[in-house]
C-alpha positions in Angstrom: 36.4 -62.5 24.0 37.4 -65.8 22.1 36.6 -65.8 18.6 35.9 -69.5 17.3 38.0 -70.5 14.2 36.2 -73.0 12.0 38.2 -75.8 10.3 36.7 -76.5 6.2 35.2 -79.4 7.9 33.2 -77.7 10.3 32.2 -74.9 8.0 30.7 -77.7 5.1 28.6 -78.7 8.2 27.2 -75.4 9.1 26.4 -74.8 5.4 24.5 -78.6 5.3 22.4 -77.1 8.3 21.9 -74.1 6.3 20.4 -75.7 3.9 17.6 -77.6 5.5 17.2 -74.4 7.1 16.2 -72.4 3.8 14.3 -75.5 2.9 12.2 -75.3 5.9 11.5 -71.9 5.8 10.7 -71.8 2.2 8.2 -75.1 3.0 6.5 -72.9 5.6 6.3 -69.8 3.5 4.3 -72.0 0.7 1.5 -71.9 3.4 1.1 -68.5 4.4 -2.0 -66.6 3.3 -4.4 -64.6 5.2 -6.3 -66.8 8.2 -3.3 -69.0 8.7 -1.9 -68.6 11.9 1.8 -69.1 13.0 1.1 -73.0 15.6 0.4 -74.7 12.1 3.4 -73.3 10.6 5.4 -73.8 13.4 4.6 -77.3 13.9 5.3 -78.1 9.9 8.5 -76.5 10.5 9.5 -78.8 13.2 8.2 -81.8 11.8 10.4 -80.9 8.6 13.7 -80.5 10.4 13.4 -83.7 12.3 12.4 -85.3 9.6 15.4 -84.8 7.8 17.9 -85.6 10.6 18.0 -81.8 12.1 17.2 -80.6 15.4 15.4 -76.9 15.5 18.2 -74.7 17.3 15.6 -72.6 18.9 13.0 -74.7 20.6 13.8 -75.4 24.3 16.8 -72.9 23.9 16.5 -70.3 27.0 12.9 -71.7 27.1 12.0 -70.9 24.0 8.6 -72.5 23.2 9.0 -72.7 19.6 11.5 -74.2 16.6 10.8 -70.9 14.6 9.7 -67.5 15.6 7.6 -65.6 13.5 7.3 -61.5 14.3 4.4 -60.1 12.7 4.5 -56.0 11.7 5.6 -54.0 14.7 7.0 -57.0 16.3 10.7 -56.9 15.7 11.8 -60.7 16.6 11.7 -63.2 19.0 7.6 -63.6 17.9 6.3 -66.5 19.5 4.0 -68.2 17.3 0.2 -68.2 18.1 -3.7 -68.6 17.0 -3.8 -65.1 15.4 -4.9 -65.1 11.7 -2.3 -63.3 9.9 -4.1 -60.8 7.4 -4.0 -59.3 4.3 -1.2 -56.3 4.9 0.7 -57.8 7.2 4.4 -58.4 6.8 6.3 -61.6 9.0 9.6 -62.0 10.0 10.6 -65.3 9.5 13.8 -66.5 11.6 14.9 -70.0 12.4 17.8 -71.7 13.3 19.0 -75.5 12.4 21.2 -77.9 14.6 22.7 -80.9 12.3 25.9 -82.7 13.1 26.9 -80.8 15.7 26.6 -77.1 14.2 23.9 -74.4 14.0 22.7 -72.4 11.1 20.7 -69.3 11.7 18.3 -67.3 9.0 16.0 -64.8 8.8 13.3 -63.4 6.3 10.6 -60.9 5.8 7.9 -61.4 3.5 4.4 -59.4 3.0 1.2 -60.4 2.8 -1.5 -59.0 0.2 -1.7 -55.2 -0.1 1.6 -53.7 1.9 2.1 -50.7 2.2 4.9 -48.8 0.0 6.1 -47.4 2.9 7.2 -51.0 4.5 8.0 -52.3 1.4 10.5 -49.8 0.8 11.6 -50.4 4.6 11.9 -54.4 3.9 14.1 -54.0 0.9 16.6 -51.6 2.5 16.7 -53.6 5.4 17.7 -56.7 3.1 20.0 -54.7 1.0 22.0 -53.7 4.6 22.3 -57.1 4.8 24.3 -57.6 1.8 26.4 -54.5 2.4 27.1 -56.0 5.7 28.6 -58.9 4.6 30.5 -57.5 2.1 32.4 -56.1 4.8 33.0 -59.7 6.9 36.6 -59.7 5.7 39.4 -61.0 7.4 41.3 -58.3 8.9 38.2 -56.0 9.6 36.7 -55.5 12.6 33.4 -56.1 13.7 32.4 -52.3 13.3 32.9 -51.7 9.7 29.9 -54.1 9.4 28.2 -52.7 11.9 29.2 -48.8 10.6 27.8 -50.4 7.0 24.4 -51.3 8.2 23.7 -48.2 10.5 25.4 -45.2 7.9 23.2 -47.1 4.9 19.6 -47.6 7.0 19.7 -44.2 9.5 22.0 -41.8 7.4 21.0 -42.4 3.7 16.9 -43.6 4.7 15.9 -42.2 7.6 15.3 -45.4 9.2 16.4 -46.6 13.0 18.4 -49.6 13.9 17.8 -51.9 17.2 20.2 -51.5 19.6 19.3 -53.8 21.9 19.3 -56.7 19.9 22.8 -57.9 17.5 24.1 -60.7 15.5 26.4 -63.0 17.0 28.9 -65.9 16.3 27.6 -69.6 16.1 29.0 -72.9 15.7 29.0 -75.8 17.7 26.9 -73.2 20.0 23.6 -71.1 18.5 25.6 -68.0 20.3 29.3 -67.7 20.2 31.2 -64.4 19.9 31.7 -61.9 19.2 28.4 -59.6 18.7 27.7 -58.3 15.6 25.6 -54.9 16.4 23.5 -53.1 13.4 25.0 -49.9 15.0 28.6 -48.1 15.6 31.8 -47.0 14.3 34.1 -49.0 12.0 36.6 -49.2 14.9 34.7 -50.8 16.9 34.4 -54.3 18.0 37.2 -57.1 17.4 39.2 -57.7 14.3 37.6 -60.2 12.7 40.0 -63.7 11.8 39.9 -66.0 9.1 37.4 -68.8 9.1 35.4 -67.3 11.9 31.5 -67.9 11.7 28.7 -65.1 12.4 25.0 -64.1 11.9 24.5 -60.9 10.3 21.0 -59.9 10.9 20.1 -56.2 10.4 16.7 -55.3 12.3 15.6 -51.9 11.3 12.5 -50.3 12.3 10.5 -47.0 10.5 10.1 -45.3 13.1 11.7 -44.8 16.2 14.7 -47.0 17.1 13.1 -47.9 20.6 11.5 -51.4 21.3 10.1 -53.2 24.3 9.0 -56.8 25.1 5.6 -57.7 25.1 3.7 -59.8 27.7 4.7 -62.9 26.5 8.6 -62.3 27.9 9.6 -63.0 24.4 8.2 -60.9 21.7 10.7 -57.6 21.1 8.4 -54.6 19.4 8.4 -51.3 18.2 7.2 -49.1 20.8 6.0 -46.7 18.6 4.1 -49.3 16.9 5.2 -49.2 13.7 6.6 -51.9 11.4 10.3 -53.6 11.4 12.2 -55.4 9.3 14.7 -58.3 9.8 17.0 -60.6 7.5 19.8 -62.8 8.3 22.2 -64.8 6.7 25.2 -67.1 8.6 28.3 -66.3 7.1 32.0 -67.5 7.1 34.5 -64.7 7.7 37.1 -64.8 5.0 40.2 -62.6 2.6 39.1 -60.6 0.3 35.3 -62.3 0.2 33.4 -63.2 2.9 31.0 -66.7 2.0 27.6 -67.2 2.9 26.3 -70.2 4.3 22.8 -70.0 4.4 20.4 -69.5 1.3 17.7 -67.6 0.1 17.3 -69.2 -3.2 14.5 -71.7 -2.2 13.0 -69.5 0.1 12.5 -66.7 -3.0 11.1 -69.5 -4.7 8.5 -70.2 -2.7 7.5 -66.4 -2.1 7.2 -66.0 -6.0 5.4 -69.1 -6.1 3.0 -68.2 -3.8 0.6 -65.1 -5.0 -0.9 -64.0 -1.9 2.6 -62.8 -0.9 5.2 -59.9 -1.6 8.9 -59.7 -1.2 12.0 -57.1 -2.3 
């Protein structure tokens, strides 16, 4: 397994993708209401990236059809967007990725819709507090299970809720996936050690049911198999002592969801 090392040049770059990254999901999220569907969003989100000298990481990418991919309820990623309506209860995954100057960002967020249920709001804020426990373990020094450990003892042990294992985070860079894997699942001994300067996604996807998922007829969509609702959030984040930094942003995308009253967040 070879770990990329990122110079401070490279890493300012991946944060610049970063942030046309939150801006575009943030523009997207100021449109979603019930009877929207996910091709308008999608195509706004494309338009937006190019527009401002970005290429979407995701469209074309193992044949992806899309430049963001929306995962609606049980769907836990990889939701290609279509004509459905979304509706009042739903909640949507919201993960993109952004290619600029010659490095990827990659995000992810979860908002609601209307009247959710306590039940999956409560799942979508420990799922994005997870996140934040994660990364405070991205330290130089540590390998890639103490994040890993983090995410899985705080979701399963302390809330009785599953993580994927079929699905991880992953390095990035130059390339949308580098190594190593970053699982949502195992022992803090597991995994590499984790160097200096090293870049990775840390995206916890955490279901509220049963940890077990399949992919729907579309060869792309991952879901619950019991059907119900998942969770996702990502950040991109630069390994480093003492602190890890993160690259990506949530600022302007919480923005828009508290600007926009049809919706809920955590």
């Amino acid at each position: 397994m070879a770990i990329k090392i990122k110079t401070p040049e490279q890493i300012e770059l991946i944060r610049k993708s970063g942030v046309l990254l939150a801006e575009t999901i943030a523009l997207i999220i100021q449109e979603v209401k019930p009877g929207i569907n996910g091709l308008r969003l999608d195509k706004m989100a494309e338009e937006y990236i190019r527009d401002h000298g970005g290429v979407p990481s995701f469209k074309g990418l193992y044949g992806c059809p899309s430049s963001v991919l929306i995962s609606v309820n049980e769907d836990v990623v990889h939701g290609i967007p279509n004509a459905r309506a979304y509706k009042d209860g739903d909640i949507l995954s919201i993960d993109a990725g952004v290619f600029m100057n010659g490095f990827h960002a990659d995000s992810a967020y979860t908002i609601g819709i209307g009247n959710v249920k306590e039940e999956t709001i409560k799942l979508m804020k420990v799922t994005k507090e997870a996140l934040f426990l994660g990364i405070e373990k991205a330290v130089a020094g540590n390998r890639v299970g103490m994040i890993s450990s983090t995410i899985q003892e705080y979701c399963e042990r302390k809330h009785g809720y599953r993580c994927v294992r079929e699905l991880v985070g992953h390095g990035l860079g130059k390339e949308l996936h580098e190594d190593p894997q970053v699982p949502n699942f195992g022992k803090p001994n597991d995994g590499p050690t984790l160097p200096e300067y090293c870049v990775i996604a840390i995206e916890p996807m955490i279901n509220l049911g049963r940890k077990d998922v399949y992919t729907k007829s579309d060869k792309w969509t991952v879901a619950t198999q019991d059907h119900k609702p998942s969770a996702h959030y990502e950040h991109t984040v630069c390994v480093k002592k003492g602190k890890a930094e993160i690259l990506t942003t949530f600022v302007p995308i919480e923005a828009a969801v508290k600007a926009n009253k049809e919706l809920v967040y955590v």
